[in-house]
LOGU-315247 format. One record per residue (C-alpha): residue in three letters; x, y, z. Coordinates in nm, 3 decimals, always signed. Layout:
<site><type>Ala</type><u>X</u><v>Y</v><w>Z</w></site>
...
//
This chain:
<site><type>Unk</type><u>+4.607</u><v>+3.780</v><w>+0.386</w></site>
<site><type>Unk</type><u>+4.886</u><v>+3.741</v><w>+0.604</w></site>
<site><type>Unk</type><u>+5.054</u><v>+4.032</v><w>+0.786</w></site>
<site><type>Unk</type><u>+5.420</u><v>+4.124</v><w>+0.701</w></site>
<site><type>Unk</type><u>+5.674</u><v>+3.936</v><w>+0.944</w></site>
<site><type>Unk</type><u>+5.849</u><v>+4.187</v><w>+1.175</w></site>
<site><type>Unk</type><u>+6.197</u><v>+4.191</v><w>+1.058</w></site>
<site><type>Unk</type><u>+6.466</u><v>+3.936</v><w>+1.302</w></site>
<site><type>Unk</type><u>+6.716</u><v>+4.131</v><w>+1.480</w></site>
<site><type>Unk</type><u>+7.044</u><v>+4.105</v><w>+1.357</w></site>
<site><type>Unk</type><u>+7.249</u><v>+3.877</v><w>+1.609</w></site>
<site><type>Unk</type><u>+7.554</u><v>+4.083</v><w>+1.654</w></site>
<site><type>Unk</type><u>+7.868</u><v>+3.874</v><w>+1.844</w></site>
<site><type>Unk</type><u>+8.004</u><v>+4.032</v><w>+2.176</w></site>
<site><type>Unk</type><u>+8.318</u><v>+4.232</v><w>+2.124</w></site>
<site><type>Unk</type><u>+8.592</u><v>+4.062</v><w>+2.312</w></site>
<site><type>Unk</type><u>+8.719</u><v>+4.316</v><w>+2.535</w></site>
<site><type>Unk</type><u>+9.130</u><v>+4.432</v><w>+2.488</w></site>
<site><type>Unk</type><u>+9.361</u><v>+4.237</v><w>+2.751</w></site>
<site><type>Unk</type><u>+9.474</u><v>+4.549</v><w>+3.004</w></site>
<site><type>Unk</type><u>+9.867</u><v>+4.611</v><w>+2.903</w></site>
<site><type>Unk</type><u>+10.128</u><v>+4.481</v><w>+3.107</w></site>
<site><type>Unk</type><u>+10.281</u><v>+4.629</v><w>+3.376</w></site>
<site><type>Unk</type><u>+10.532</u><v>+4.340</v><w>+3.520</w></site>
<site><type>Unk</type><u>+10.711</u><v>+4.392</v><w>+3.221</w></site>
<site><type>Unk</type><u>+10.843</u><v>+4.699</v><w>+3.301</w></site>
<site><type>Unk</type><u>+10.848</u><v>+4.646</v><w>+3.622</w></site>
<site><type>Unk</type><u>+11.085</u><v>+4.380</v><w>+3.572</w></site>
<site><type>Unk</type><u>+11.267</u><v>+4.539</v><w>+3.356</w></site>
<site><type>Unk</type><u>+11.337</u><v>+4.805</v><w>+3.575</w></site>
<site><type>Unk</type><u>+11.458</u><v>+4.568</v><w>+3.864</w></site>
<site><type>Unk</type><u>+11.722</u><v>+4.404</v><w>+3.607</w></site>
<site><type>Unk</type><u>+11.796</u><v>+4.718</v><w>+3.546</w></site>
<site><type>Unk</type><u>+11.896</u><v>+4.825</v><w>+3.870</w></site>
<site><type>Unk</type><u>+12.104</u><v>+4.477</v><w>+3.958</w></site>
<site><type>Unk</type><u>+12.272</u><v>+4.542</v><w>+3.650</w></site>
<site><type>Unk</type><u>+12.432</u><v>+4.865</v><w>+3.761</w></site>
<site><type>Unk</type><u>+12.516</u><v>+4.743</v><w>+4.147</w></site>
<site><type>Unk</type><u>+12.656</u><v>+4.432</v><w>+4.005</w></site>
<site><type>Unk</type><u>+12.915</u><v>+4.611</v><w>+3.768</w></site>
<site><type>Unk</type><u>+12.937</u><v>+4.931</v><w>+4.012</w></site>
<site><type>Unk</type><u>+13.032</u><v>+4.659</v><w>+4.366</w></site>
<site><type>Unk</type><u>+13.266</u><v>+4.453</v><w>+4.098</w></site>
<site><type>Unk</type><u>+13.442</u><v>+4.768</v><w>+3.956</w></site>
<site><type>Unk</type><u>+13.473</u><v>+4.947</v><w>+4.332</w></site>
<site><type>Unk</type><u>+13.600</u><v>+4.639</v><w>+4.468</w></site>
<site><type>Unk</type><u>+13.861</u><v>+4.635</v><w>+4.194</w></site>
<site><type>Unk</type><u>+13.918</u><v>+4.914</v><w>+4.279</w></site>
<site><type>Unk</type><u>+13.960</u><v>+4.867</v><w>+4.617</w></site>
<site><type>Unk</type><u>+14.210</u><v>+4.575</v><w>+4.572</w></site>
<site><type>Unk</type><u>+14.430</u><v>+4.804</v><w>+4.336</w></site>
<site><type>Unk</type><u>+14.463</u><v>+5.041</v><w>+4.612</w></site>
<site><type>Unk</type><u>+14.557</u><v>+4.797</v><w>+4.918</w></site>
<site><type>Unk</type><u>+14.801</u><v>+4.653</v><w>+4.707</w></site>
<site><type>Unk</type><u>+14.924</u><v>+5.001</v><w>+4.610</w></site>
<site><type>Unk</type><u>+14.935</u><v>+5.162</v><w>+4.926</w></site>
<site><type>Unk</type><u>+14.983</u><v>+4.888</v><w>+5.171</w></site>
<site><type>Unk</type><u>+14.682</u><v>+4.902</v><w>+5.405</w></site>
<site><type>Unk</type><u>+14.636</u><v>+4.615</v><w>+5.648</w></site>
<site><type>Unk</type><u>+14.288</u><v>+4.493</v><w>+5.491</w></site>
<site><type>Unk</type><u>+14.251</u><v>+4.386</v><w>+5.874</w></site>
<site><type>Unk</type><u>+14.303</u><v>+4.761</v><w>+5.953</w></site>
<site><type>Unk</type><u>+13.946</u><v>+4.893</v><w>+6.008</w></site>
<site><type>Unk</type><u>+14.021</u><v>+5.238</v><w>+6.013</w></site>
<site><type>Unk</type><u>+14.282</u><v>+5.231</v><w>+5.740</w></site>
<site><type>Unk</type><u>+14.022</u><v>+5.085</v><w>+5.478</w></site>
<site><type>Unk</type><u>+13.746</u><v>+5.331</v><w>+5.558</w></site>
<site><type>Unk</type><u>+13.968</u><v>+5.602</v><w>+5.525</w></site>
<site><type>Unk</type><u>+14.098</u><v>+5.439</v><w>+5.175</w></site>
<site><type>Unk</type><u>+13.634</u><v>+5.365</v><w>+5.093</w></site>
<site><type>Unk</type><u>+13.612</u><v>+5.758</v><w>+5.173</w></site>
<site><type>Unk</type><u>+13.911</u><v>+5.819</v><w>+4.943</w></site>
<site><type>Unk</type><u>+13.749</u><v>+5.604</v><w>+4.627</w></site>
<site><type>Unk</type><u>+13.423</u><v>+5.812</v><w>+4.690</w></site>
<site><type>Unk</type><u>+13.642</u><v>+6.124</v><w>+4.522</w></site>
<site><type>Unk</type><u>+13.842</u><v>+5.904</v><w>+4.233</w></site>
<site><type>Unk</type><u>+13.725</u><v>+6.080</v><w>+3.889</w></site>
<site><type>Unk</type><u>+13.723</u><v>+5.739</v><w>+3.733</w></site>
<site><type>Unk</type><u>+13.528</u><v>+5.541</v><w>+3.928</w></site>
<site><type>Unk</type><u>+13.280</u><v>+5.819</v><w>+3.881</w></site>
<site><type>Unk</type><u>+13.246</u><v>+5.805</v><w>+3.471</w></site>
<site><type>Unk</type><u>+13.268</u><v>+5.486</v><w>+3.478</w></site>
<site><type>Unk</type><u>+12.952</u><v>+5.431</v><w>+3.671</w></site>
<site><type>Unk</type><u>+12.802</u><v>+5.671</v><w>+3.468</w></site>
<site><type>Unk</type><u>+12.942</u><v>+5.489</v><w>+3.144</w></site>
<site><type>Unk</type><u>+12.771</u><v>+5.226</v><w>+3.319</w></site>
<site><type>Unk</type><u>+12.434</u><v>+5.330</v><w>+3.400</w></site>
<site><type>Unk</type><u>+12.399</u><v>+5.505</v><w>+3.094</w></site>
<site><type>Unk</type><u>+12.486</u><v>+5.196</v><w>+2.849</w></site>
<site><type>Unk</type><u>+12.302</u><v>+4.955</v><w>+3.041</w></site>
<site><type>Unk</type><u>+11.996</u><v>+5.215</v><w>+3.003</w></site>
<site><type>Unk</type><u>+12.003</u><v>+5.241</v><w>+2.653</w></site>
<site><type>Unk</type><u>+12.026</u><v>+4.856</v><w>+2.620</w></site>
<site><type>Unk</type><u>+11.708</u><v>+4.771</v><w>+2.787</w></site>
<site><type>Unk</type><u>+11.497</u><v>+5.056</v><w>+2.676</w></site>
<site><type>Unk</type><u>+11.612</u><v>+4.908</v><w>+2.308</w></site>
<site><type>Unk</type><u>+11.544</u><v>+4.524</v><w>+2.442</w></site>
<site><type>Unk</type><u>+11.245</u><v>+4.618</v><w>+2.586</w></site>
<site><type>Unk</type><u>+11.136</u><v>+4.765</v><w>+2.291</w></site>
<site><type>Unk</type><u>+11.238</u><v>+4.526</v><w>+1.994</w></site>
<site><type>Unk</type><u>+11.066</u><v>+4.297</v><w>+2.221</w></site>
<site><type>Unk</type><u>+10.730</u><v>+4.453</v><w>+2.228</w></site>
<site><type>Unk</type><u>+10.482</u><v>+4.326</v><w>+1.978</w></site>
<site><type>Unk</type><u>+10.400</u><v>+4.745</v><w>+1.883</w></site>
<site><type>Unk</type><u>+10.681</u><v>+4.886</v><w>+1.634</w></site>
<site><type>Unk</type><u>+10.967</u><v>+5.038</v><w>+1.870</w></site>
<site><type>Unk</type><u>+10.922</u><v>+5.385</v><w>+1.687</w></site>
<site><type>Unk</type><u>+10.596</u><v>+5.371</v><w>+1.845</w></site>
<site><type>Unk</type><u>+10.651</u><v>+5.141</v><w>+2.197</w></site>
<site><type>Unk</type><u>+10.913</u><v>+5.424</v><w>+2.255</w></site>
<site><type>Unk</type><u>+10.720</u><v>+5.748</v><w>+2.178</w></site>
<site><type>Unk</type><u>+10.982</u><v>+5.843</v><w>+1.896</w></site>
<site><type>Unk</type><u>+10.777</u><v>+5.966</v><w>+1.681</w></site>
<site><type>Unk</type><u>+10.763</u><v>+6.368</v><w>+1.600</w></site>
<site><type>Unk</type><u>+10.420</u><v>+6.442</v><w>+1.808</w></site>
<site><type>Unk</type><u>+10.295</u><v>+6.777</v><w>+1.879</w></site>
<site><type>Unk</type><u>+10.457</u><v>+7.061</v><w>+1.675</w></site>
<site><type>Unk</type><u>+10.592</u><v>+7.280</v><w>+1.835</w></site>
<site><type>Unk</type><u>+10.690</u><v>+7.640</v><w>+1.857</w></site>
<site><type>Unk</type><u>+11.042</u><v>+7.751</v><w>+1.907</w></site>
<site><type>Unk</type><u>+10.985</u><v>+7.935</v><w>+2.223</w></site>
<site><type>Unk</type><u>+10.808</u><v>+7.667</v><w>+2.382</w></site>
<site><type>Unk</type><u>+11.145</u><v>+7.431</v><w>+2.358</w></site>
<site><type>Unk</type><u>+11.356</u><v>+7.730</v><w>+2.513</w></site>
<site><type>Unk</type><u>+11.063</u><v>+7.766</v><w>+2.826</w></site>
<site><type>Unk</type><u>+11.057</u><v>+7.383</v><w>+2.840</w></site>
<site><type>Unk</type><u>+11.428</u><v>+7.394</v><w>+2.888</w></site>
<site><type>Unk</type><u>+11.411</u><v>+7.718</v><w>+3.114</w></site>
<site><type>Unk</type><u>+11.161</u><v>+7.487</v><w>+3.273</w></site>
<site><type>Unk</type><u>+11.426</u><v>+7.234</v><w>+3.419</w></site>
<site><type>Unk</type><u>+11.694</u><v>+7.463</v><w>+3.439</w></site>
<site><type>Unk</type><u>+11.469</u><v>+7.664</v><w>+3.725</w></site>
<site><type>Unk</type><u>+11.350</u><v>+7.359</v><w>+3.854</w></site>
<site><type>Unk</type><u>+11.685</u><v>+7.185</v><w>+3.949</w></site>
<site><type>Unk</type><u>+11.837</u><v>+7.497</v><w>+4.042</w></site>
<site><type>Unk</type><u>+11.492</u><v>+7.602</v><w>+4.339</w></site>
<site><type>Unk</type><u>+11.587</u><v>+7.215</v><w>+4.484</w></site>
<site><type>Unk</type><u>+11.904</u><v>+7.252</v><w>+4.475</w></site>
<site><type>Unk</type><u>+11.955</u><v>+7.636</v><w>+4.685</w></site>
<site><type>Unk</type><u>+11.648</u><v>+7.468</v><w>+4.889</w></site>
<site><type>Unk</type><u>+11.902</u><v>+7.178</v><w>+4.941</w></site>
<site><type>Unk</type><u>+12.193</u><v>+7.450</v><w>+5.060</w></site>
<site><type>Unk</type><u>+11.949</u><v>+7.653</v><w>+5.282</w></site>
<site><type>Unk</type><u>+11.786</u><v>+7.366</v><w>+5.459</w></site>
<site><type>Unk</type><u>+12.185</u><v>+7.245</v><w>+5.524</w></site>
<site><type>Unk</type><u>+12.074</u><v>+6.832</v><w>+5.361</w></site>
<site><type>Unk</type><u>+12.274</u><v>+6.939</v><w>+5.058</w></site>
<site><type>Unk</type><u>+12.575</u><v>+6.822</v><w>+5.274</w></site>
<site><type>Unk</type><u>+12.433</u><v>+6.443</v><w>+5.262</w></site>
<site><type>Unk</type><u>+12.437</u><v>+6.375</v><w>+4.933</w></site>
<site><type>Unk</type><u>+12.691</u><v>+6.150</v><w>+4.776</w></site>
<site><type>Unk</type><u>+12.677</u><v>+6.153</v><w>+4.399</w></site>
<site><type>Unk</type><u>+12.563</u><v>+6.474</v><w>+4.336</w></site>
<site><type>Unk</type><u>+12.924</u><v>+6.570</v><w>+4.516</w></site>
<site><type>Unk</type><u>+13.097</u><v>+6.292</v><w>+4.325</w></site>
<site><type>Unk</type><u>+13.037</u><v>+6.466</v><w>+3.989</w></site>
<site><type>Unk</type><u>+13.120</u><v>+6.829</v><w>+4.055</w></site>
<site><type>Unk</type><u>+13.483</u><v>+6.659</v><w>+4.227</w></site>
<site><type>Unk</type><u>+13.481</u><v>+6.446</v><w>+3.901</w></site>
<site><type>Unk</type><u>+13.406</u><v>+6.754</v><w>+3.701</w></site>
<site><type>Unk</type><u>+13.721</u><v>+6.884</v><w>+3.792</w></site>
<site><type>Unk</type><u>+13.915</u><v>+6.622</v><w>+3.704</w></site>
<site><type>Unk</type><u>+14.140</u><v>+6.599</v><w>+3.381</w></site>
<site><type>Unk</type><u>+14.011</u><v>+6.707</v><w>+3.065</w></site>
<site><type>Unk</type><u>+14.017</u><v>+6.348</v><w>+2.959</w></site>
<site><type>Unk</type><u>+13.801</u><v>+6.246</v><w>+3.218</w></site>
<site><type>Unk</type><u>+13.548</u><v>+6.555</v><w>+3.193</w></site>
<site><type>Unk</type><u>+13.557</u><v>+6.486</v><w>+2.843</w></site>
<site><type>Unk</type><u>+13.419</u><v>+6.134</v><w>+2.901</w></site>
<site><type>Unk</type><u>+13.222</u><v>+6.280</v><w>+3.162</w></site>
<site><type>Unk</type><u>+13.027</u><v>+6.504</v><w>+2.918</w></site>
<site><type>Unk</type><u>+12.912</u><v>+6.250</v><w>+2.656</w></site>
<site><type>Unk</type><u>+12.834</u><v>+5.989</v><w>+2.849</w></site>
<site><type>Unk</type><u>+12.688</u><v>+6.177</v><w>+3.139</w></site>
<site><type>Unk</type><u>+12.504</u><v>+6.404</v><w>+2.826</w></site>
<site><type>Unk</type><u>+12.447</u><v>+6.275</v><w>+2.533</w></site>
<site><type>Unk</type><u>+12.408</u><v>+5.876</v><w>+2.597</w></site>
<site><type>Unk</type><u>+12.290</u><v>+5.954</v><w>+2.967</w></site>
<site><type>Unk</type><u>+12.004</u><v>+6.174</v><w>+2.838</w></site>
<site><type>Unk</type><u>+11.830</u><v>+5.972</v><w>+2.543</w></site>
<site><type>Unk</type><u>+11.903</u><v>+5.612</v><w>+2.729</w></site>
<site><type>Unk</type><u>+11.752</u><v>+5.739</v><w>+3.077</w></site>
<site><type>Unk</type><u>+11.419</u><v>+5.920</v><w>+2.853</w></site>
<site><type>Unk</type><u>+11.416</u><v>+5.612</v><w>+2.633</w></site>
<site><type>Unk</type><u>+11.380</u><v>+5.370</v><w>+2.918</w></site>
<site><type>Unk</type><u>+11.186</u><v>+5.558</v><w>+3.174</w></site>
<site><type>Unk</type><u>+10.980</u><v>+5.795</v><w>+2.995</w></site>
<site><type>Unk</type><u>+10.941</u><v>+5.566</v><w>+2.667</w></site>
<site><type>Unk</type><u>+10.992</u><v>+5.203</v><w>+2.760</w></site>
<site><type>Unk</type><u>+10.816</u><v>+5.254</v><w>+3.130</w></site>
<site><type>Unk</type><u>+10.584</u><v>+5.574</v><w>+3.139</w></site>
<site><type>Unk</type><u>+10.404</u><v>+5.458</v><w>+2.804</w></site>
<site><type>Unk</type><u>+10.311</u><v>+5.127</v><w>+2.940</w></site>
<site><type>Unk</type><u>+10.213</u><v>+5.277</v><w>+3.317</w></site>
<site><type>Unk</type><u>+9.998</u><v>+5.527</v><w>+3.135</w></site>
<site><type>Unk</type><u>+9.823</u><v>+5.248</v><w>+2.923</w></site>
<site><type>Unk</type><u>+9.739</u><v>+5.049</v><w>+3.232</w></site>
<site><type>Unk</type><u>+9.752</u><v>+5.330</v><w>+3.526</w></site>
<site><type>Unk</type><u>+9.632</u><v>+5.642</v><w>+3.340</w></site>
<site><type>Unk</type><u>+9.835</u><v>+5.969</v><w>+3.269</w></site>
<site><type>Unk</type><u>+9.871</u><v>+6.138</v><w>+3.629</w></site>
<site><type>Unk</type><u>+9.958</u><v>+5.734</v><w>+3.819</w></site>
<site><type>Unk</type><u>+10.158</u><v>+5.621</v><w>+3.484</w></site>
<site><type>Unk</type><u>+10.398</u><v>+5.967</v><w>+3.528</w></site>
<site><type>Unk</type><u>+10.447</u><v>+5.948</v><w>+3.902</w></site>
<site><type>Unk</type><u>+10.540</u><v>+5.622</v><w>+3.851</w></site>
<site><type>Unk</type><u>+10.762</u><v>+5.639</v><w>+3.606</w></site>
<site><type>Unk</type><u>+10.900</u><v>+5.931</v><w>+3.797</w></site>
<site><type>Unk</type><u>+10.941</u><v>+5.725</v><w>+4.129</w></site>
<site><type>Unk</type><u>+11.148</u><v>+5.453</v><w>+4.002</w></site>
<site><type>Unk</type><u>+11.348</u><v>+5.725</v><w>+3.791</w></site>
<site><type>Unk</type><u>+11.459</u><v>+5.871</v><w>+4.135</w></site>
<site><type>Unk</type><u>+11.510</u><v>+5.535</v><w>+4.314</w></site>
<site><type>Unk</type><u>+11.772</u><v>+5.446</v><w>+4.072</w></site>
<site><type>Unk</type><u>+11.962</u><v>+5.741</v><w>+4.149</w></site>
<site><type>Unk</type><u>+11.998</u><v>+5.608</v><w>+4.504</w></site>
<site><type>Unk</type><u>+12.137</u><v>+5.934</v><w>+4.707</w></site>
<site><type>Unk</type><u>+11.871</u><v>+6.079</v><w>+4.942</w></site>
<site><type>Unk</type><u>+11.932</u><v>+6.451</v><w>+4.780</w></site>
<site><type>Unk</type><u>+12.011</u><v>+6.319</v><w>+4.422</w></site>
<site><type>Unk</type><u>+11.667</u><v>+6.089</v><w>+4.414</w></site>
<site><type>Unk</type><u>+11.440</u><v>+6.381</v><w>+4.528</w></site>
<site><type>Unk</type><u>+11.567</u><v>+6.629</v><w>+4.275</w></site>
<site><type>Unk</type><u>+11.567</u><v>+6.302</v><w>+4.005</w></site>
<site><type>Unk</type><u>+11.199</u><v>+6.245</v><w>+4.120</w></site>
<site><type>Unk</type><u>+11.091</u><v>+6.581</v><w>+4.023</w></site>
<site><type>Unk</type><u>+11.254</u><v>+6.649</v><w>+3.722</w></site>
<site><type>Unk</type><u>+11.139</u><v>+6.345</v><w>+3.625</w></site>
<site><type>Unk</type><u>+10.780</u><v>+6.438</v><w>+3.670</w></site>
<site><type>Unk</type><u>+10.838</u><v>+6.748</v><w>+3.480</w></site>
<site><type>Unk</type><u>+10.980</u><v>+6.558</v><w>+3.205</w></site>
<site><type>Unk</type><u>+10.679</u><v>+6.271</v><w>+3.210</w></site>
<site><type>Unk</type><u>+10.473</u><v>+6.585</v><w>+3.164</w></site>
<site><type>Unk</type><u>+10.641</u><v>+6.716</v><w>+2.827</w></site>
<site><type>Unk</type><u>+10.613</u><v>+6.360</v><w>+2.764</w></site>
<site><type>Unk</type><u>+10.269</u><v>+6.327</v><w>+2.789</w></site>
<site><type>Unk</type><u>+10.172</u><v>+6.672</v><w>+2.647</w></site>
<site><type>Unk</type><u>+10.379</u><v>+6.619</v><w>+2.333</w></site>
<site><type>Unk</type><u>+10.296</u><v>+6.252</v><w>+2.237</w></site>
<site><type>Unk</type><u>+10.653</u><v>+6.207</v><w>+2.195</w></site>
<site><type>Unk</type><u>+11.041</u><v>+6.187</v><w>+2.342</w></site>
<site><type>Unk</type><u>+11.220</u><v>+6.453</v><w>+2.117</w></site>
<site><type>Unk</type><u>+11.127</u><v>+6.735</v><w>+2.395</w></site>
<site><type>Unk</type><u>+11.268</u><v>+6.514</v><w>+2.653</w></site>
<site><type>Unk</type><u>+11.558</u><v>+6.424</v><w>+2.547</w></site>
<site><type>Unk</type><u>+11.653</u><v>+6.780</v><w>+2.429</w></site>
<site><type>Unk</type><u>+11.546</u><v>+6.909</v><w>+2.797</w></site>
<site><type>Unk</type><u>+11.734</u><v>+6.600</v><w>+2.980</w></site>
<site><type>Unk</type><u>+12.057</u><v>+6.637</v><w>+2.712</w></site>
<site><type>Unk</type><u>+12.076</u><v>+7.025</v><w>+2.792</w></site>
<site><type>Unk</type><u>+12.023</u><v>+7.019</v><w>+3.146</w></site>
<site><type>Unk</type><u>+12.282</u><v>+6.772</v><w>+3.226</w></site>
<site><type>Unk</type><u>+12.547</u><v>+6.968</v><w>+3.001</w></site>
<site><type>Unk</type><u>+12.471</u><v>+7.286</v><w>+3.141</w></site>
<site><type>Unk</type><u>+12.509</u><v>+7.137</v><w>+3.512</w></site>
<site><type>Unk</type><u>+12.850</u><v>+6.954</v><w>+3.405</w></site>
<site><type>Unk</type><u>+12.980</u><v>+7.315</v><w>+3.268</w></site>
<site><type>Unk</type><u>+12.863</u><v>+7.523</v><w>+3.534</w></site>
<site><type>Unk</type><u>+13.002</u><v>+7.257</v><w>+3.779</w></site>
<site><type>Unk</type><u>+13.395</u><v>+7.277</v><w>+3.607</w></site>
<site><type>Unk</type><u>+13.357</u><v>+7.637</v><w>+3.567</w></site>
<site><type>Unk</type><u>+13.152</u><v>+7.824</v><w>+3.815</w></site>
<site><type>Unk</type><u>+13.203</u><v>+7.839</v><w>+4.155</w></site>
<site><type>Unk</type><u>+13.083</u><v>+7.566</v><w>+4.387</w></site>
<site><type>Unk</type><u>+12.767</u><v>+7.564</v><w>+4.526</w></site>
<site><type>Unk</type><u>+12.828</u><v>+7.539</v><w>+4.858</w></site>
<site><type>Unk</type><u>+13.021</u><v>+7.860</v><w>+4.806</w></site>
<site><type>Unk</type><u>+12.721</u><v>+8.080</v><w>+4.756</w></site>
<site><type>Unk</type><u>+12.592</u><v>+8.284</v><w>+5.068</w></site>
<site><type>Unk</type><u>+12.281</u><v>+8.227</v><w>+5.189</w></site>
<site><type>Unk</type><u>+12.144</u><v>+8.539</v><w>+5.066</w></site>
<site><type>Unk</type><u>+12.192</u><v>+8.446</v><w>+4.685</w></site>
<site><type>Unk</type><u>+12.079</u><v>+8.074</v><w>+4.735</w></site>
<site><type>Unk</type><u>+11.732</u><v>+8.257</v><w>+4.855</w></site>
<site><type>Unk</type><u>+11.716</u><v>+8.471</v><w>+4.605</w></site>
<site><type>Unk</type><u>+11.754</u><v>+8.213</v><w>+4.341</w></site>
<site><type>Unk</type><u>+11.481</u><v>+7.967</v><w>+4.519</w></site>
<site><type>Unk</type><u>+11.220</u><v>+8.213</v><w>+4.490</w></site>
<site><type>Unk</type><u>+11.306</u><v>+8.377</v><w>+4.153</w></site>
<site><type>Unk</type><u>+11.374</u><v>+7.962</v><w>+3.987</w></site>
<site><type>Unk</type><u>+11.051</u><v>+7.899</v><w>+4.123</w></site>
<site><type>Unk</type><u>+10.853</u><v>+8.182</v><w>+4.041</w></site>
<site><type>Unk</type><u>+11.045</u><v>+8.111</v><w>+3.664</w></site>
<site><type>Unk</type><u>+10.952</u><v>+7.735</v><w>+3.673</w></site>
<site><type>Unk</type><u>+10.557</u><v>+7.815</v><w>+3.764</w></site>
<site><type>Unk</type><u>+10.590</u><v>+8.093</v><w>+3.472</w></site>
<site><type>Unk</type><u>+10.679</u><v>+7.803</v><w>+3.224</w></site>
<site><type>Unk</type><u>+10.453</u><v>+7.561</v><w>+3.315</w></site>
<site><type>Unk</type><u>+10.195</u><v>+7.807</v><w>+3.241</w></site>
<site><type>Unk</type><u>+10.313</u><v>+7.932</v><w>+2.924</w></site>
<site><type>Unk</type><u>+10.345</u><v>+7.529</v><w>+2.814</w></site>
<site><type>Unk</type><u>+10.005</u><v>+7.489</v><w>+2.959</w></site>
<site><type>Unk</type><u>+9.886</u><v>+7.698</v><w>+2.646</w></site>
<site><type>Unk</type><u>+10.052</u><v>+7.545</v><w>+2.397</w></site>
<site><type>Unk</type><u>+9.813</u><v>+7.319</v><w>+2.156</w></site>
<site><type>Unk</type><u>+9.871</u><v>+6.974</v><w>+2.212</w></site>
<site><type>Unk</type><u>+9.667</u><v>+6.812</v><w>+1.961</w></site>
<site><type>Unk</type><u>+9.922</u><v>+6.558</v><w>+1.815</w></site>
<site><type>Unk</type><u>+9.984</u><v>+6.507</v><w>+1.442</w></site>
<site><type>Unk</type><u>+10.114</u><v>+6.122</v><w>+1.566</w></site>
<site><type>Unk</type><u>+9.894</u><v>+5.909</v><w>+1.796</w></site>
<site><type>Unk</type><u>+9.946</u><v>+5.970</v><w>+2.173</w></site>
<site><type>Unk</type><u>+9.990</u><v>+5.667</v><w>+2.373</w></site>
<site><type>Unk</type><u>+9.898</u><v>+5.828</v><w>+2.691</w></site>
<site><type>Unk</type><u>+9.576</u><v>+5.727</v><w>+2.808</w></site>
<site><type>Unk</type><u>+9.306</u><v>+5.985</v><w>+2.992</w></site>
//
């Protein structure tokens, strides 16, 4: 009698392996980005520029004369919003490119989804969070005397005081359209994809980096830099951009109000600039903790990788 045949292995076909995301992309992105904004900021200066030799008279061959007038555009209100009008709306345009062009739906290439729920304390100490944060950097900046080398941080507190008109234009595009463009591009468009290909920790440092470099003041970038860590972190915990944008939209209107209507910085004695750094910071370690505890298991898919 013959013996049963051992049963024949199923032949199962190799799983083709996922092609690692892109990273150029963004990367590129980013870059067009940037040339963007010194394109129209050189044209619109230089405009600029012209309108004031022609109003004042300065021999263009007059060294002295036209750095004297480059020093005087450096405080024009306008020339401020408008590079902020500028930034901002070139932003929002390619973090919406970007993201119409991606073959995942732009709800989800962008993170807008809702993503972890969360309690209502935990968006007060996530905007606490920044608050703290910006303000430690920015007595640190006073005490260690480099808060006198930065450019644009100046330029907006001298614009801030400017006509209501111009403040006015100042707070909605420096608020409202600055925050969600600058979280849509940097913390949607580019930390999602660095994550993907980089993992979490590389893919927010990343995104953070560039977020400072396009801020381009050697004070201004730093501070940039690390609020955009803290940002790519609420990011990441939350699966999503509504805490971002909520934090970044806050945070910039609170700085362009305290900036019309509190007394300067520079102002401050040294003694209440040290007291702030150590009470912001021990306040900014105090939220990250209490966020720390918070339960982010998503009810929409996280993008983030591990």
């Amino acid at each position: 009698m013959d013996s049963p045949s051992a049963p024949v292995p199923a032949v199962t076909s190799p799983v083709p392996a996922s092609p690692r995301p892109r990273v150029w992309t963004v990367l590129v992105a980013f870059l067009l980005l940037m040339m963007g904004i010194l394109v129209v900021s050189i044209t619109v200066a230089s405009i600029a520029m012209a309108v004031e030799i022609a109003r004042t008279g300065v021999d263009p061959r007059d060294s002295k004369a036209i750095q004297a007038l480059t020093e005087q555009l450096k405080t024009m209100s306008w020339l401020h919003v408008a590079g902020v009008i500028t930034s901002s709306l070139l932003g929002m345009t390619a973090a919406l490119l970007g993201g119409f062009l991606s073959p995942k739906p732009l709800k989800e290439r962008l993170r807008l989804g809702k993503g972890t729920p969360l309690p209502p304390w935990a968006w007060v100490a996530a905007l606490v969070g920044c608050f703290t944060m910006g303000q430690a950097m920015e007595s640190l900046a006073v005490l260690t005397g480099v808060w006198d080398y930065t450019a644009s941080l100046k330029g907006l507190q001298a614009t801030s005081q400017g006509s209501f008109a111009t403040f006015a234009l100042l707070l909605f595009f420096g608020t409202l359209v600055a925050g969600t463009a600058e979280e849509l591009f940097f913390r949607g468009y580019v930390q999602t994809r660095l994550v993907e290909r980089w993992g979490r920790w590389a893919g927010i440092a990343g995104a953070a980096t560039l977020f400072g470099f396009l801020h381009l003041d050697p004070i201004h970038s730093p501070m940039a830099l690390m609020m955009g860590l803290f940002l790519g972190w609420l990011a990441e915990r939350t699966g999503s951009l509504r805490l971002p944008i909520f934090v970044h939209i806050l945070n910039n209107l609170t700085s362009f109000l305290l900036s019309r209507y509190a007394p300067s910085t520079a102002e401050l004695p040294a003694s209440v600039h040290t007291a702030l750094l150590t009470v912001c910071s021990l306040a900014f370690v105090g939220t990250v903790v209490a966020l720390r505890r918070v339960d982010a298991r998503s009810s929409d898919p996280v993008l983030a990788g591990p």
